[in-house]
C-alpha positions as CSV (number, residue, x, y, z in Angstrom):
1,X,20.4,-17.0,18.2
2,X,17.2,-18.3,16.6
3,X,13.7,-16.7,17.1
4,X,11.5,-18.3,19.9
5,X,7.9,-20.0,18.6
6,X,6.4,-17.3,21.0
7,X,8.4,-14.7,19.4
8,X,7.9,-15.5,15.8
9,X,4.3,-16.0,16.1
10,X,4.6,-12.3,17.4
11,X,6.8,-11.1,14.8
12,X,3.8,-12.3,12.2
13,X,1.1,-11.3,13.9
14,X,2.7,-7.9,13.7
15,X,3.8,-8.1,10.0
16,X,-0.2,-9.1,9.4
17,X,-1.7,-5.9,11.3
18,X,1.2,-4.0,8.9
19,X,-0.3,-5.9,5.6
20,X,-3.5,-4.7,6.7
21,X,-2.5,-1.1,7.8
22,X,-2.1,0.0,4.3
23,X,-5.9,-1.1,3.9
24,X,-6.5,0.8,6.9
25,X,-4.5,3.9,5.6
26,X,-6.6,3.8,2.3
27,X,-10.1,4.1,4.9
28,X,-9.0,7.4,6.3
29,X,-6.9,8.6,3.0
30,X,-10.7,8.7,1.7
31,X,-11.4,11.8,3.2
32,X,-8.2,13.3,5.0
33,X,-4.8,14.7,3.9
34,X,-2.3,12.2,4.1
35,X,0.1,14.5,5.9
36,X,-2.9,15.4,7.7
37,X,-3.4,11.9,8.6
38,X,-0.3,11.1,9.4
39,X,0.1,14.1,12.2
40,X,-2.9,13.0,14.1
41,X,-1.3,9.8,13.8
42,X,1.6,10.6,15.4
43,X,-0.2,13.3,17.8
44,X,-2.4,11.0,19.8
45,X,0.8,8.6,19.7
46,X,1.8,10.9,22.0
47,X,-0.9,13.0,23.5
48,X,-2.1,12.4,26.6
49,X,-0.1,9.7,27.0
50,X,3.0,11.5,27.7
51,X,1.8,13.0,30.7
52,X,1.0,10.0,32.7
53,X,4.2,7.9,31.6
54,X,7.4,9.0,32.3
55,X,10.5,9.5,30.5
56,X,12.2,5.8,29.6
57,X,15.1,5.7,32.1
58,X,18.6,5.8,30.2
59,X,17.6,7.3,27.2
60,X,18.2,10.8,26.1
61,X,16.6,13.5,24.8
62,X,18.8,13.6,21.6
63,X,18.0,9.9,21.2
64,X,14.2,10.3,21.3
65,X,14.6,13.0,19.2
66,X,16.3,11.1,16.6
67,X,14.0,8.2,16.8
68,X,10.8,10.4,16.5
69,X,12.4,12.3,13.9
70,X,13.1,9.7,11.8
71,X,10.1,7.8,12.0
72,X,7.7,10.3,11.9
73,X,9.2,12.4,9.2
74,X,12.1,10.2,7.6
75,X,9.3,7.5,7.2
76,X,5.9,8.4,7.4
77,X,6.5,11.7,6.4
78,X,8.8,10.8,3.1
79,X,6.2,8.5,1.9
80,X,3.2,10.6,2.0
81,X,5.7,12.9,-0.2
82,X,6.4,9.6,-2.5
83,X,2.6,9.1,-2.8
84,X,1.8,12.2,-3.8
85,X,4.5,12.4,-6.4
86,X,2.6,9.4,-8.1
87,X,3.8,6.2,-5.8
88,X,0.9,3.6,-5.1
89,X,0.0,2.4,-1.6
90,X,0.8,-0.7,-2.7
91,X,4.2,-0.4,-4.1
92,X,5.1,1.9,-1.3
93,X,4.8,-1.0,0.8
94,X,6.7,-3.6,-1.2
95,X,9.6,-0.9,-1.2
96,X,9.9,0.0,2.2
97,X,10.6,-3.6,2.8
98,X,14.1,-3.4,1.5
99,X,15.0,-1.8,5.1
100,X,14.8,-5.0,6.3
101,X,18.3,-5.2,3.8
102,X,19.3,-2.0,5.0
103,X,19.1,-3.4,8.5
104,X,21.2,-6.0,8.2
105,X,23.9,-4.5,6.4
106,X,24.1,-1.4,8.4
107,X,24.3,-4.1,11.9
108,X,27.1,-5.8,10.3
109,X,29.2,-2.4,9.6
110,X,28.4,-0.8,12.5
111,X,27.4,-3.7,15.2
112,X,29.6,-6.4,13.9
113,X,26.6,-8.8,13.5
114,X,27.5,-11.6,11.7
115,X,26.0,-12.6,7.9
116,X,26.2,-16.2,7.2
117,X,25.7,-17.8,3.4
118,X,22.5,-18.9,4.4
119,X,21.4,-15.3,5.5
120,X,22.4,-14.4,1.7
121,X,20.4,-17.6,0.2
122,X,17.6,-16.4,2.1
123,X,18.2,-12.8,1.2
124,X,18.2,-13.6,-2.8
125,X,14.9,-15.6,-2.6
126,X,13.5,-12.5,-0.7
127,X,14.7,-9.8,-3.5
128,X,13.5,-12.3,-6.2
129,X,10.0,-12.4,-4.9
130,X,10.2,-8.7,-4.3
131,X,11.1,-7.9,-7.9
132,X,8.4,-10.3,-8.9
133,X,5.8,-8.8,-7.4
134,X,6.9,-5.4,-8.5
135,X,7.0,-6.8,-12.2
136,X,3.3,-8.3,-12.0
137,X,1.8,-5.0,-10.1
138,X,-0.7,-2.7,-12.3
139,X,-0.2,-0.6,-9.9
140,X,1.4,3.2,-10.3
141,X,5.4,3.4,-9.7
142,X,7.5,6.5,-10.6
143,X,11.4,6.9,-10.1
144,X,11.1,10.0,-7.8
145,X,8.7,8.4,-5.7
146,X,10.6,4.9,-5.4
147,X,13.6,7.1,-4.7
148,X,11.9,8.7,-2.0
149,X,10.5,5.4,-0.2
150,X,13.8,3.8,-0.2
151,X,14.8,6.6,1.7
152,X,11.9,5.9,3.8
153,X,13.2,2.3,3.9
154,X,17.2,3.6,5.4
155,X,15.0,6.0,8.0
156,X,13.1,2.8,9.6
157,X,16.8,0.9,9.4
158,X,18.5,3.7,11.1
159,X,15.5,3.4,13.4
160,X,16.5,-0.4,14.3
161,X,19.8,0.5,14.6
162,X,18.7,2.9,17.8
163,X,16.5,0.9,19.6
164,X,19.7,-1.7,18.8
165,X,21.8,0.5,20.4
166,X,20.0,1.8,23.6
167,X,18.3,-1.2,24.1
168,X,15.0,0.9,25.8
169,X,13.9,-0.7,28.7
170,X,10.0,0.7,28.1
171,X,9.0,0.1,25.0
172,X,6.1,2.0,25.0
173,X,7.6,5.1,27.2
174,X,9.9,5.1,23.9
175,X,7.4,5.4,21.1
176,X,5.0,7.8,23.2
177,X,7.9,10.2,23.9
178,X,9.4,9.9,20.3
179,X,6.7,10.5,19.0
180,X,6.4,13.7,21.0
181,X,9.3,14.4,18.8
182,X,7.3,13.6,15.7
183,X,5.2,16.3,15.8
184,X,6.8,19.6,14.7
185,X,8.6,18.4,11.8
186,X,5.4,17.0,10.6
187,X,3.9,19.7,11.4
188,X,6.3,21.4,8.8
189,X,5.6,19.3,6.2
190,X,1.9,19.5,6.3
191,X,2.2,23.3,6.1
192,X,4.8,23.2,3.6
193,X,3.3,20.7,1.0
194,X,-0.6,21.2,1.6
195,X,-0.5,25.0,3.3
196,X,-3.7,25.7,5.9
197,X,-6.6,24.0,3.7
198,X,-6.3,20.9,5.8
199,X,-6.3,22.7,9.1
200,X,-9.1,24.5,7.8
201,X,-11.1,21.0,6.5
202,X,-10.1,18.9,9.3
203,X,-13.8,18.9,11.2
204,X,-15.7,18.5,7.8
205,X,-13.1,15.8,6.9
206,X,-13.2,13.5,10.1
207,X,-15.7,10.9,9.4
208,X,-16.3,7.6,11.7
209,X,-13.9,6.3,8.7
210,X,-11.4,8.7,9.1
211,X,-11.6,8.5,12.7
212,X,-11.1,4.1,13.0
213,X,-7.8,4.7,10.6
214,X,-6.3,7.2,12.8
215,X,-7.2,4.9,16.1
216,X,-6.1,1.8,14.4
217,X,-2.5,3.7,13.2
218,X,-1.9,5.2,16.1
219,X,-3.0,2.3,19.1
220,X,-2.9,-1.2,17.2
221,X,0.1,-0.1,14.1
222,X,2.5,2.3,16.0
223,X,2.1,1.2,20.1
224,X,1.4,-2.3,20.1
225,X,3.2,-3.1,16.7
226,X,6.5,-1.3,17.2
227,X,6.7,-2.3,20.8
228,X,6.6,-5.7,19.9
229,X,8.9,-5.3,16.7
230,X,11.2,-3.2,18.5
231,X,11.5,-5.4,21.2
232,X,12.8,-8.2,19.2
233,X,15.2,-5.9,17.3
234,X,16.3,-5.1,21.0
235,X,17.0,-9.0,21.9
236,X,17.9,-10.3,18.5
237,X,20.3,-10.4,15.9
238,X,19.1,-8.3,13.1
239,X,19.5,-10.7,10.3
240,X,17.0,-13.0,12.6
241,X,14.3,-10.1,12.8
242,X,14.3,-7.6,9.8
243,X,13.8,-10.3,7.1
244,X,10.3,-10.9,8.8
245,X,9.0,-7.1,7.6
246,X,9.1,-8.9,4.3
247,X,6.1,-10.8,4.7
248,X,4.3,-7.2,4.9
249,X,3.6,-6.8,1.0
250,X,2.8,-10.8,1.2
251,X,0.0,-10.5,4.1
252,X,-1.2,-7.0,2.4
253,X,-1.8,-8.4,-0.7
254,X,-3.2,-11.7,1.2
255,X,-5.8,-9.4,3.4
256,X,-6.7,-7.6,0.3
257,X,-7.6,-10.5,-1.5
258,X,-9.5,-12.2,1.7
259,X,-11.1,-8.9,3.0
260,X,-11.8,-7.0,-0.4
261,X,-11.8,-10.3,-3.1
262,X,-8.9,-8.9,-5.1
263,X,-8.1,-12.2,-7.3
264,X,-3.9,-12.6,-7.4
265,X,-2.6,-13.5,-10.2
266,X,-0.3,-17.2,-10.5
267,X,2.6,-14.5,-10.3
268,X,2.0,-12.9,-7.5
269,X,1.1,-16.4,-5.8
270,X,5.2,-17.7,-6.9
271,X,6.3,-14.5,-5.6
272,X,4.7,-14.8,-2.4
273,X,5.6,-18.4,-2.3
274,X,9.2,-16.9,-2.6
275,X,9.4,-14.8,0.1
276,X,7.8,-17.1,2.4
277,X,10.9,-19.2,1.4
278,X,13.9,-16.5,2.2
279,X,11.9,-15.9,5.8
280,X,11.9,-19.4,6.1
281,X,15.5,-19.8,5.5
282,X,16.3,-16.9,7.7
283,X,14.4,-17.9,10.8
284,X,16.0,-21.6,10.2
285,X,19.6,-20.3,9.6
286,X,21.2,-21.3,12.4
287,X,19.2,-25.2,11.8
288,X,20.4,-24.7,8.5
289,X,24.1,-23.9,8.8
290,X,24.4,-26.7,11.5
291,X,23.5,-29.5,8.8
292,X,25.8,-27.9,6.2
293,X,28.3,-28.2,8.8
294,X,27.6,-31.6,9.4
């Protein structure tokens, strides 16, 4: 089942604001906490929103506890902990990519999605231009914090595969009430790895900066973009949606060089040019696989 215009355009538009997010995330990382940033993130996700929209019908607690669990903590929360074991922002984002991957095998074990050829063509030019813009980065990388945002990366595919699943009726009754579920954990693990001094900072540390990143996360990133996103993982196959998270890296380093003038290199401009090439062979598969049949 190929993607709709209307829904591709959507499924861009939302990989753009993510490209831009980590831009977004670098404003407020200027003078908050990350785990700090990340709880009021995930706090006015779901505060007061939860008490004027109810429950999503036909979805448990344990499910919105999974959900907010693992996207909260398994996600966001992991790769705070990659960052501050030495992981760039940028690199960060080019590994938690390889969900979309993770996705797509995980739907074929467990949802018996099908994987064509061309999904694997499209795949490989994907991985290429991933490793390729890995390989020209300056940026920092170290093997305990690419471990840990890869397991970021399996949090946000075992994320798909619930909304996949349960198939939430109201998008945005999910994420507000998951997010509910975000809260303590992260609450944990801003105690655990920073102790009270951000608690203690918080009022001294919330500048207008500070205060536009954690409206931007929480409103435009998390509500508007994972309703859409999850929505189309809800009505389509996932090797027709995940490969799209891909062009994240692409339009962050694109919005970095438009916004901020950071020059890319002829590298980074065949690497993007091969992603845009695997997406572009994913959303055509079906178009694709019809002519080979031919």
């Amino acid at each position: 089942m190929p993607l709709s215009k209307r829904d591709l355009m959507a499924g861009l538009v939302v990989t753009i604001i993510w490209g831009a997010n980590f831009s977004v995330i670098g404003l407020g990382l200027q003078s908050l906490d990350p785990f700090m940033l990340t709880l009021l993130r995930f706090t006015f996700c779901a505060l007061p929103l939860v008490l004027f929209i109810p429950k999503p019908r036909g979805v448990s607690y344990t499910t919105l506890a999974a959900y907010g669990v693992l996207f909260g903590a398994g996600l966001w929360g992991v790769v705070n902990v990659a960052m501050q074991h030495g992981l760039s922002a940028g690199m960060s984002s080019v590994f938690l990519q390889f969900s979309a991957f993770f996705t797509i095998i995980m739907s074929r074990l467990f949802l018996q999605e099908p994987i064509s050829r061309v999904h694997g063509a499209g795949m490989l030019f994907c991985v290429v231009g991933l490793l390729m813009i890995l390989h020209v980065s300056e940026q920092v990388s170290t093997t305990l914090g690419i471990l840990l945002v890869l397991v970021a990366a399996l949090s946000w595919s075992l994320c798909n595969l619930i909304v996949k699943v349960n198939r939430p009726e109201d998008m945005v009754a999910f994420i507000v009430w998951s997010s509910l579920f975000s809260i303590p954990i992260l609450l944990v693990m801003t105690l655990y790895f920073e102790g009270v001094e951000p608690f203690c900072d918080l009022l001294g540390d919330l500048t207008w900066g500070a205060g536009f990143s954690i409206v931007f996360q929480c409103y435009i990133t998390t509500l508007v973009g994972y309703r859409v996103w999850n929505n189309l993982m809800k009505k389509y196959p996932a090797s027709v949606v995940a490969p799209l998270s891909l062009m994240v890296p692409v339009s962050g380093l694109l919005t970095s060089w438009w916004f901020f003038g950071e020059q890319l290199s002829p590298g980074q401009g065949v690497a993007i040019g091969l992603v845009f090439v695997g997406i572009a062979i994913f959303v055509n598969s079906a178009g694709i696989m019809g002519r080979l049949g031919r």
